[in-house]
C-alpha positions in Angstrom: 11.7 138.7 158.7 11.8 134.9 159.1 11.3 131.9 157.3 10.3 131.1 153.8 8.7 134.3 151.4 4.9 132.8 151.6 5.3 133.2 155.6 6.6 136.7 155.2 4.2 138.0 152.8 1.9 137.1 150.2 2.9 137.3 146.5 1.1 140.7 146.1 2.4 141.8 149.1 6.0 141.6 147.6 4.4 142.9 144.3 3.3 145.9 146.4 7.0 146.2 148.2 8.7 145.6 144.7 6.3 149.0 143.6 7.1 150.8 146.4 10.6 150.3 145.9 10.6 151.4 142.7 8.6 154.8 144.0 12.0 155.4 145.8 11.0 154.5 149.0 13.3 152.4 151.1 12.6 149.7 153.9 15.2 150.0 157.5 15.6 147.7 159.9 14.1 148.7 163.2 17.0 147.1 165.1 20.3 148.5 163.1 18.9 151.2 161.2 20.5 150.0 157.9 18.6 149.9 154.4 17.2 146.7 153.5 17.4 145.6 149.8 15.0 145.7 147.5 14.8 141.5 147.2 15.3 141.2 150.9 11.6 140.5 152.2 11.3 137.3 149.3 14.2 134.8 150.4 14.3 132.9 153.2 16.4 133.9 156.0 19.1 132.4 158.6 20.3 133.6 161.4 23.9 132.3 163.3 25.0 134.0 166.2 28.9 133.5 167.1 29.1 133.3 171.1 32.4 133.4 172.9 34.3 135.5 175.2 36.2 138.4 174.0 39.6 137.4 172.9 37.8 134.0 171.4 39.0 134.9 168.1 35.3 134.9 166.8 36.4 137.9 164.6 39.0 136.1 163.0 37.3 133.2 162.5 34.5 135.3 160.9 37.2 137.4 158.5 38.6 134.0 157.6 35.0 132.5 156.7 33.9 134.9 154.4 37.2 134.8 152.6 36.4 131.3 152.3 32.7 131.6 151.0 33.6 134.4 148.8 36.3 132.4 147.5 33.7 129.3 145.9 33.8 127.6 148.9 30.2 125.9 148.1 30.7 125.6 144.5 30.9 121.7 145.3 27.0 122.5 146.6 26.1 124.6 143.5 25.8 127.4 145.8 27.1 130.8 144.9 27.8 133.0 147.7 27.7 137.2 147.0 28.0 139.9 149.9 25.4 142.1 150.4 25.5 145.3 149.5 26.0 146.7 152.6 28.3 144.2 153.8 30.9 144.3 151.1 32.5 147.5 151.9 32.8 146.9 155.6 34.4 143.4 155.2 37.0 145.1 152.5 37.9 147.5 154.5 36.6 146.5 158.4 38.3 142.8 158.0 39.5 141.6 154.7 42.6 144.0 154.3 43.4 144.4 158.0 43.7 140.2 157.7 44.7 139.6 155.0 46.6 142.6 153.3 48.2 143.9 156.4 48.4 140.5 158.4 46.9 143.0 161.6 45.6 141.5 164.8 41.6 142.6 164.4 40.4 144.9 167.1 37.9 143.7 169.4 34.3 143.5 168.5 32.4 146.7 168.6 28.9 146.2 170.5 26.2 145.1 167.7 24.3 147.9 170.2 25.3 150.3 172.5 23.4 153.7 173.7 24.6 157.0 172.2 24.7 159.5 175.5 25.5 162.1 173.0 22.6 161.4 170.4 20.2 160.8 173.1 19.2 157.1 171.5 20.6 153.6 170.6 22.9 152.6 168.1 23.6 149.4 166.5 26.1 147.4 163.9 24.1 145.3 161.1 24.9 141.7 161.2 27.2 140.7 158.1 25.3 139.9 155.2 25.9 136.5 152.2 23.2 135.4 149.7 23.6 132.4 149.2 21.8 131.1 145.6 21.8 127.8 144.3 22.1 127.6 141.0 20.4 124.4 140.0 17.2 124.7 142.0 17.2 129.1 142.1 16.8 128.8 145.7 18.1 131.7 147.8 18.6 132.5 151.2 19.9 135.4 153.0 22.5 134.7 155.8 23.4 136.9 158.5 25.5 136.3 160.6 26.2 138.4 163.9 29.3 139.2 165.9 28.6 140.2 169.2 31.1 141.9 171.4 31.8 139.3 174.5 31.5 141.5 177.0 27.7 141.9 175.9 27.0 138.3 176.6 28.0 137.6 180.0 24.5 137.8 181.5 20.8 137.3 180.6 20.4 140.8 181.0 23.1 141.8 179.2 21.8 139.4 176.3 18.3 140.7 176.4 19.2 143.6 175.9 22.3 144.2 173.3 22.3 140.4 171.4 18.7 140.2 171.3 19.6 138.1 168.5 20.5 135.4 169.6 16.9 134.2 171.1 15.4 134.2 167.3 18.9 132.0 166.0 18.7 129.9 163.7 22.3 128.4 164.3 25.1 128.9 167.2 28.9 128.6 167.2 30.5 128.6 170.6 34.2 129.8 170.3 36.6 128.5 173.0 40.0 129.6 173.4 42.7 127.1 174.5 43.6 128.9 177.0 40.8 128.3 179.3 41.5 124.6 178.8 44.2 124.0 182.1 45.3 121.0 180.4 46.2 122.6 177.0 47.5 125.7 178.7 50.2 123.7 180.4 51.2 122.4 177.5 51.8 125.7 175.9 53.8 126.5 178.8 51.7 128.6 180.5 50.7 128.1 184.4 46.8 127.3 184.6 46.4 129.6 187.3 42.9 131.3 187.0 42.4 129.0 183.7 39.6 127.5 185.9 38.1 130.8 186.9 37.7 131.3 182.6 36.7 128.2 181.6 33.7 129.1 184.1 32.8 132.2 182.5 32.4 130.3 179.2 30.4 127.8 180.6 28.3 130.6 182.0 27.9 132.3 178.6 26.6 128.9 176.7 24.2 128.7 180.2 22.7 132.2 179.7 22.5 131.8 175.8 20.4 128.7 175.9 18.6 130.3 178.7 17.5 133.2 176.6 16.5 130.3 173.4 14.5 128.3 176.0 12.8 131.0 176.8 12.5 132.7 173.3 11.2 129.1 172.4 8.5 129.1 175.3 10.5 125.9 176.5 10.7 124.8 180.6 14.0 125.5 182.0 16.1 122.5 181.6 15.0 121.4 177.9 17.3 120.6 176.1 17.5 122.3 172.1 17.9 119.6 169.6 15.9 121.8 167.3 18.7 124.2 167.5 21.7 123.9 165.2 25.3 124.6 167.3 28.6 123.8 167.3 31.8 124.5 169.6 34.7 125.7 168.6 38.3 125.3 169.7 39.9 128.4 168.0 43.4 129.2 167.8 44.3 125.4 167.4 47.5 126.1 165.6 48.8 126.5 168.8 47.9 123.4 169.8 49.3 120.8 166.8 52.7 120.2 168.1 51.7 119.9 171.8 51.3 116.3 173.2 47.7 114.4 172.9 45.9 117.1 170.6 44.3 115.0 167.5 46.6 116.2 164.4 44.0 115.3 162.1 41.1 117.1 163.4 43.3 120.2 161.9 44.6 118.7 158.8 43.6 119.9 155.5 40.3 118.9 153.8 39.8 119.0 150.1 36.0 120.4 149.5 36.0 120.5 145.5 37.8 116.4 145.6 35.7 114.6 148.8 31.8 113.9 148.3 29.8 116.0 150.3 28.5 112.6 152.6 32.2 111.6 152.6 33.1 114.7 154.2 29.8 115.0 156.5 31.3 111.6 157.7 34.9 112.7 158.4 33.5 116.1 160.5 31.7 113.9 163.1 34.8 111.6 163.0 36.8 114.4 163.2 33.9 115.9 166.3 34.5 113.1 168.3 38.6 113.8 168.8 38.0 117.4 169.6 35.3 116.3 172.2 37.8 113.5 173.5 40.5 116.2 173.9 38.3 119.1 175.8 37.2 116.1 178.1 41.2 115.2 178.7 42.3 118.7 179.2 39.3 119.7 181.6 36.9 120.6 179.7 34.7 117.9 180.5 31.9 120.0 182.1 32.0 122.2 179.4 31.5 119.4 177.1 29.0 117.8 178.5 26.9 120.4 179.3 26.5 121.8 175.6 25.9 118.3 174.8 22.8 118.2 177.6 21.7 121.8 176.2 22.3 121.0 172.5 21.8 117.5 171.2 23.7 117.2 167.8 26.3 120.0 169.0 29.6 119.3 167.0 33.3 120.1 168.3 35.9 121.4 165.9 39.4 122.6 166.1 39.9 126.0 163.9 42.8 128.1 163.1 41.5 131.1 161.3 45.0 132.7 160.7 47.5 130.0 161.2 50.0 131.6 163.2 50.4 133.4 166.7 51.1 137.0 165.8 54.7 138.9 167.0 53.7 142.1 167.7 50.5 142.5 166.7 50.9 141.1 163.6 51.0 137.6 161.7 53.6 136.5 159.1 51.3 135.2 157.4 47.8 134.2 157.2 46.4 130.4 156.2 43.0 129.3 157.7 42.4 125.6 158.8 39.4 124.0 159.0 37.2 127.3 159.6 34.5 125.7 157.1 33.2 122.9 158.9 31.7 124.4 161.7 29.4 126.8 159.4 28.7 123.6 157.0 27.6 121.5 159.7 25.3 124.5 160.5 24.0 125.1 156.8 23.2 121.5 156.8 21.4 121.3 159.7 18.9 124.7 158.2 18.2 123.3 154.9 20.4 125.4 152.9 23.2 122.4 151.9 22.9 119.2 152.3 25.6 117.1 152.5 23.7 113.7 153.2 22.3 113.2 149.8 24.3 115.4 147.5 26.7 112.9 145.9 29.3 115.5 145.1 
């Protein structure tokens, strides 16, 4: 359910839900078969969708967000941010201490949905779940935020089918790793053969996803999505600082609690226009300009959601950069923050 409560039902309808409730009965979703709560049908609700091959690190990032959010991230928005119910216990245990505690490499994503041969039907993995609340206004919204194994968005098909999701988005991060770049992956010492051949397969993955939005959108083929709030990520940048031409301070530290909300909007796209400049340098130029012609307003940002390269399979330790600007951008650009007007 979409949009703002009056759209998704009436004030007695969500008296009637609130009874029902209360009659023990329960409300599941029909596409992950987890229980809703009981407040879930009257907020408002977001949608992001993280895109990217597998091995993007959109995992990682995500681990390193919520540690962020649940931290008081947006306290400098009067937002508070709580896990829902059902999501708490799978980022504790699922992310949280394989990160953080035990500084392990994250497996891969498990498919959000996948068939069951053995159960005869579909199965699916709910979408992790923050409400956010501000607590000068009461406003709250529920944002979920899906993880989709890569290997489930290579095609159209593939998307229809398993990240149905992502036509209904309200927001898109594109994850990127430097290692498609040939560029940047001569610079970490690496030859760029079949670097090309990658970078292609992310280009393809941003061409299907905004395929399936168009179309979603009832939009002709080569509109472009300025309606549509996305940004592109360059994860892993940590392994990029000390290698010649990469833009040290699209990486450096930013204080959210000290800079005014507009200050920091201002430094973002500052900061956007180095990581664009860089992709374009290191041969991502195509790439960048394509999610440009498909997303007017995209923004480019250099993350490092653990820091470190890990020896082993596992990091020494673990100290996001930068891993809230690209979601911030995106909350600003749905309503739920707003760092134009908010004067800190």
């Amino acid at each position: 359910m979409r949009g703002k409560p009056e759209h998704v039902a009436t004030q007695w309808a969500v008296k009637e839900w609130a009874d029902w409730y209360a009659r023990g009965f329960r409300a599941y979703c029909p596409e992950h078969f987890c229980e809703l709560p009981e407040d879930f049908f009257t907020r408002e609700l977001v949608l992001i969708g993280l895109v990217g091959e597998s091995g993007s690190s959109k995992t990682h990032y995500l681990t390193a967000l919520l540690h962020l959010l649940a931290g008081g991230a947006l306290s400098s928005y009067n937002v508070i941010v709580n896990f829902d119910p059902g999501t708490v216990m799978r980022y504790q245990n699922e992310y949280y201490r394989r990160l953080f505690v035990d500084h392990e490499v994250i497996p891969a994503s498990r498919p959000l949905r996948w068939f069951d041969y053995q159960a005869g039907h579909r199965e699916a993995r709910p979408p992790m779940t923050v409400v956010m609340r501000n607590w000068q206004t009461g406003r709250a919204v529920n944002v979920c935020i899906f993880d989709a194994a890569g290997e489930q968005l290579l095609t159209r098909q593939e998307q229809a089918t398993w990240a149905r999701h992502l036509s209904i988005a309200d927001g898109l991060l594109f994850f990127v790793d430097p290692a498609i770049l040939p560029g940047a992956r001569r610079r970490l010492g690496g030859a760029d053969t079949g670097a090309g051949q990658t970078l292609h397969i992310t280009e393809s993955v941003i061409e299907v996803t905004s395929g399936l939005v168009r179309m979603s959108r009832n939009l002709p083929p080569d509109a472009d999505m300025a309606g549509v709030p996305a940004a592109l990520v360059l994860a892993k940048a940590d392994l990029l600082a000390d290698t010649e031409g990469f833009p040290a301070p699209a990486l450096a530290p930013v204080d959210h609690l000290q800079d005014a909300p507009y200050r920091l909007a201002n430094r973002i796209k500052q900061d956007s226009y180095l990581v664009e400049e860089y992709l374009v340098a290191n041969g991502g130029a195509n790439l960048v300009h394509s999610a440009v012609h498909k997303f007017p307003g995209i923004t480019f940002h250099a993350v490092s959601a653990t820091g470190c390269a890990p020896h082993n399979g596992v990091y020494d330790a673990i100290e996001p950069h930068r891993c809230l600007e690209p979601f911030l951008m995106l909350l600003d650009r749905t309503g739920v923050i707003d760092l134009g007007r908010h004067d800190g």
